[in-house]
C-alpha positions in Angstrom: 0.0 0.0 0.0 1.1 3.4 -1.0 1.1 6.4 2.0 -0.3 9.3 1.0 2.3 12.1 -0.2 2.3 14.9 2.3 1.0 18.6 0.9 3.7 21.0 0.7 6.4 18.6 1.5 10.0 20.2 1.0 13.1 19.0 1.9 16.5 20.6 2.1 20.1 19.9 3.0 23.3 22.0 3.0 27.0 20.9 4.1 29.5 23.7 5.5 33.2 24.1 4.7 33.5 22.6 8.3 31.5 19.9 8.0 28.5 21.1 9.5 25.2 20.1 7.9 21.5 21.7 8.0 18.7 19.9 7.2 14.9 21.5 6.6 12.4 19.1 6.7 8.4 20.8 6.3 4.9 20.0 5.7 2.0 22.5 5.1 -0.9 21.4 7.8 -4.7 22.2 7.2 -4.7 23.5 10.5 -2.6 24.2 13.4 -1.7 20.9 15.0 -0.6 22.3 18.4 -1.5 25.7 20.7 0.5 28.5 20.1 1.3 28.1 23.8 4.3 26.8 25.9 3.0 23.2 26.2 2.0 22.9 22.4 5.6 23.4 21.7 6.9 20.7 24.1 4.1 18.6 22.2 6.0 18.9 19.0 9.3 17.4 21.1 7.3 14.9 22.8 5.9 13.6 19.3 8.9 13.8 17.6 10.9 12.0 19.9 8.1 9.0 20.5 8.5 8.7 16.7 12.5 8.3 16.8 11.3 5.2 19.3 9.2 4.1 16.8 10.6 4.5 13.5 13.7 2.3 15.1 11.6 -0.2 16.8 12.5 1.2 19.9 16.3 0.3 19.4 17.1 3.6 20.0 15.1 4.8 23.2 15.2 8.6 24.7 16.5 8.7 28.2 15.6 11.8 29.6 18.2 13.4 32.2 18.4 16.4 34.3 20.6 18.3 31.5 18.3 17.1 28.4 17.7 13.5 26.7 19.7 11.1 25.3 19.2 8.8 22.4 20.9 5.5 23.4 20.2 1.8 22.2 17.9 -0.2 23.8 18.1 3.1 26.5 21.2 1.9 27.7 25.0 2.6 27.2 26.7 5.8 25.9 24.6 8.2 24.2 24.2 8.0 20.2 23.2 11.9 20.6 23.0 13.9 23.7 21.0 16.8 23.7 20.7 19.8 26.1 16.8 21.1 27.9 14.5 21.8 26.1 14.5 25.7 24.8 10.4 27.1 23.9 10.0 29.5 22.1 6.1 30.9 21.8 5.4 34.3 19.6 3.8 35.8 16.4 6.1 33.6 14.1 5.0 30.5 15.2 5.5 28.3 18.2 8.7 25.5 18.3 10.8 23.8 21.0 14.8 23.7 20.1 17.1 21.2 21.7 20.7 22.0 21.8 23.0 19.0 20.6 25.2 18.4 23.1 27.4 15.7 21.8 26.9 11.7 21.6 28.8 9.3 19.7 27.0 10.5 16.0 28.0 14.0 16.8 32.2 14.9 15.9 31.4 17.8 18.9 28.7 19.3 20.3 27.3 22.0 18.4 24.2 22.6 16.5 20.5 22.0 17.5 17.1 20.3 16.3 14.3 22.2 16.3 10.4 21.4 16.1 8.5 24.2 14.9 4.8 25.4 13.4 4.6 28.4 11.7 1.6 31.2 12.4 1.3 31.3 8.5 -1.7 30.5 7.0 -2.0 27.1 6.6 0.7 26.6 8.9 3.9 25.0 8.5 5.7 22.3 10.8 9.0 22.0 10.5 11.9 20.0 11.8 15.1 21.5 11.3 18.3 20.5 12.0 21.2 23.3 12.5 24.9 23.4 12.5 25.0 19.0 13.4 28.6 18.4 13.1 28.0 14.5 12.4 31.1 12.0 13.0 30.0 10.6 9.8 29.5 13.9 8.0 32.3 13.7 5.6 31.6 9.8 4.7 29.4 8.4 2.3 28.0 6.7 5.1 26.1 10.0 6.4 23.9 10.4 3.3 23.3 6.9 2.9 22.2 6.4 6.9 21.9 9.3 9.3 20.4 11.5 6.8 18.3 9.4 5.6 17.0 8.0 9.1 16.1 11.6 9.7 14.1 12.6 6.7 12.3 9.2 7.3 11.7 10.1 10.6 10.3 13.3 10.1 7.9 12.0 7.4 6.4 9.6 9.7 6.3 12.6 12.3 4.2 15.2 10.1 2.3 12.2 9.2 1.4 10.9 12.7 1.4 15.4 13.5 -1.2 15.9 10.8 -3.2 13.1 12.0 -3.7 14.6 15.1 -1.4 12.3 17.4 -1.4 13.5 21.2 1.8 12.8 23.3 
């Protein structure tokens, strides 16, 4: 069986001199699919992550920690990525939750962020972007033929669960 494209589906990637990638994955939505309020965007983290569990079987679980949440297999061991509390941000633009990376075995250091965001635009726009990631496999084939592809499928399966009006 076929899924259903996604409306207004765009996807982009860029690669720094350093080695640094960004990655735009977004989705038009018919209507807003959280408040506009502090707790709608922890909603779009909460989702997202639940769908990292999911996409990978729940091999790779979130452990949540008093500096952030870690994404480690089977929830145990060192930390594939590590990434710091949660940062809201709530105004006229849209609503989103940003999670600095802090480091992990994926990441070559810990700089950049992931952030989960839905546009005030009419119809909105949910996005996950990621910023900056410095991956360890970023100047390998092996980055483009698994991590980034892991996280575009990922965020597919997140505006499709998103748009079909998934609660955390």
């Amino acid at each position: 069986m076929r899924r259903r494209e996604l409306d207004g589906w765009r996807s982009a990637h860029r690669r720094s001199a350093d080695g640094g990638i960004d990655s735009d994955e977004c989705v038009r939505a018919a209507r807003p699919v959280v408040p506009p309020t502090p707790e709608g965007a922890l909603d779009l983290g909460r989702l997202y992550w639940r769908e990292v569990e999911r996409a990978s079987r729940r091999i790779v679980r979130l452990r949540p920690d008093e500096e952030g949440v870690e994404l480690c297999l089977l929830g145990v061991g060192p930390a594939l990525l590590r990434f710091g509390r949660p940062e809201i941000v709530v105004g006229s633009a849209g609503v989103g939750v940003r999670y600095p990376i802090t480091g992990g075995l994926l990441a070559r250091r810990p700089v950049g962020s992931i952030t989960l965001s839905q546009s005030s635009s009419e119809p909105p726009e949910v996005c996950a972007a990621v910023v900056g990631f410095v991956p360890r496999l970023g100047r390998t084939p092996l980055y483009d033929q698994l991590q980034r592809r892991v996280h575009v499928r990922i965020s597919r399966r997140y505006f499709r669960r998103l748009l079909a009006g998934a609660r955390p």
